[in-house]
VOGU-3710 file (C-alpha; in Angstrom, 3 decimals, decimal comma):
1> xxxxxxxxxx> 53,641/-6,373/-13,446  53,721/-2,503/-12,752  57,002/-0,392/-13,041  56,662/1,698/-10,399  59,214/5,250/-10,044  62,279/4,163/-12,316  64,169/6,861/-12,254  68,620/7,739/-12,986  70,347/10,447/-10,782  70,714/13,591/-12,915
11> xxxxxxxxxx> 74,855/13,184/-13,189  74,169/9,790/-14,678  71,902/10,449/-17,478  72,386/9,866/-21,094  74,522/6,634/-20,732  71,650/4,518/-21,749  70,901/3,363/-18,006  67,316/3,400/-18,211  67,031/2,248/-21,285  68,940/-0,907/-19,328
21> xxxxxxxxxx> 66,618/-0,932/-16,843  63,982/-0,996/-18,615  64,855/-4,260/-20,250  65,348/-5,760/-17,515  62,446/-5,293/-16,265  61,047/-6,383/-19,600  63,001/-9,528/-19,667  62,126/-10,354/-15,667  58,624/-9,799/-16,078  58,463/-12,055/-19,088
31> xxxxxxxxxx> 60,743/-14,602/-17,023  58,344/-14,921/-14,699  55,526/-15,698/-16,924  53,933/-11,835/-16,684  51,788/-10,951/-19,821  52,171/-7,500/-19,497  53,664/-4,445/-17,870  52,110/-1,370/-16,864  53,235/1,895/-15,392  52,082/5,938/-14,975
41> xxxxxxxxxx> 53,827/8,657/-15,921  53,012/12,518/-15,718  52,286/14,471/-19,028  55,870/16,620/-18,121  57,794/13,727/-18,616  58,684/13,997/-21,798  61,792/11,814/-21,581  60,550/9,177/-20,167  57,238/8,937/-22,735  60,506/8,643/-25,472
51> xxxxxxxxxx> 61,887/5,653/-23,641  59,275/3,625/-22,740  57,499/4,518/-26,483  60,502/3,484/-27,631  60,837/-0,092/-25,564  57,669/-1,334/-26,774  55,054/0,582/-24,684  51,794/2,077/-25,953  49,708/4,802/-24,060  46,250/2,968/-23,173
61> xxxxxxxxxx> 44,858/5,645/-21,422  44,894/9,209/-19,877  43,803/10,452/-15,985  44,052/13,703/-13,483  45,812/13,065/-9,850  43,485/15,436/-8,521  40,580/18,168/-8,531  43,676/20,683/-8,698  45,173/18,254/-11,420  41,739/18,419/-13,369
71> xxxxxxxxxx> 41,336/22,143/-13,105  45,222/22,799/-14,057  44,893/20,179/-16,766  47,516/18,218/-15,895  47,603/14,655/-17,111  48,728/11,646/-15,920  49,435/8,813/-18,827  49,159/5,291/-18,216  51,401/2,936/-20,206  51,254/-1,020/-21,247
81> xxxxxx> 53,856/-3,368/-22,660  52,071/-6,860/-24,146  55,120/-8,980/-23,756  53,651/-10,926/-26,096  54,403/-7,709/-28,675  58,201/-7,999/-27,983
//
């Protein structure tokens, strides 16, 4: 299953909402029988590397959006959760 743009509204941060989400999305993917879950997230997003680090996740790998993204350095991680691990 792939988590795709999970994201909170700025005035709602902090309140443990995507942590929430986040295990939900656990829990339904492993409802449904899923072995794993994977999802992206840009090197600037600090945050979210925390959470999903902190749900079980591991980074598996590392790419570049673009020729501009390669030049600039700017890295795009790619995250897995082994439901099996949780």
């Amino acid at each position: 299953l792939e988590l795709k743009r999970m994201s909170v509204s700025r005035e709602h941060r902090g309140r443990g909402l995507a942590r929430a989400l986040c295990r939900e999305v656990l829990a339904f993917a492993r409802a449904r029988g899923y072995g794993a879950v994977v999802l992206s997230t840009s090197m600037v997003q600090v945050a979210a590397q925390r959470l999903y680090e902190g749900q079980g996740f591991r980074r598996v790998g590392t790419s570049y959006p673009s020729l501009l993204g390669t030049l600039l350095n700017f890295q795009i991680f790619h995250y897995r959760c082994d439901l099996g691990d949780i």
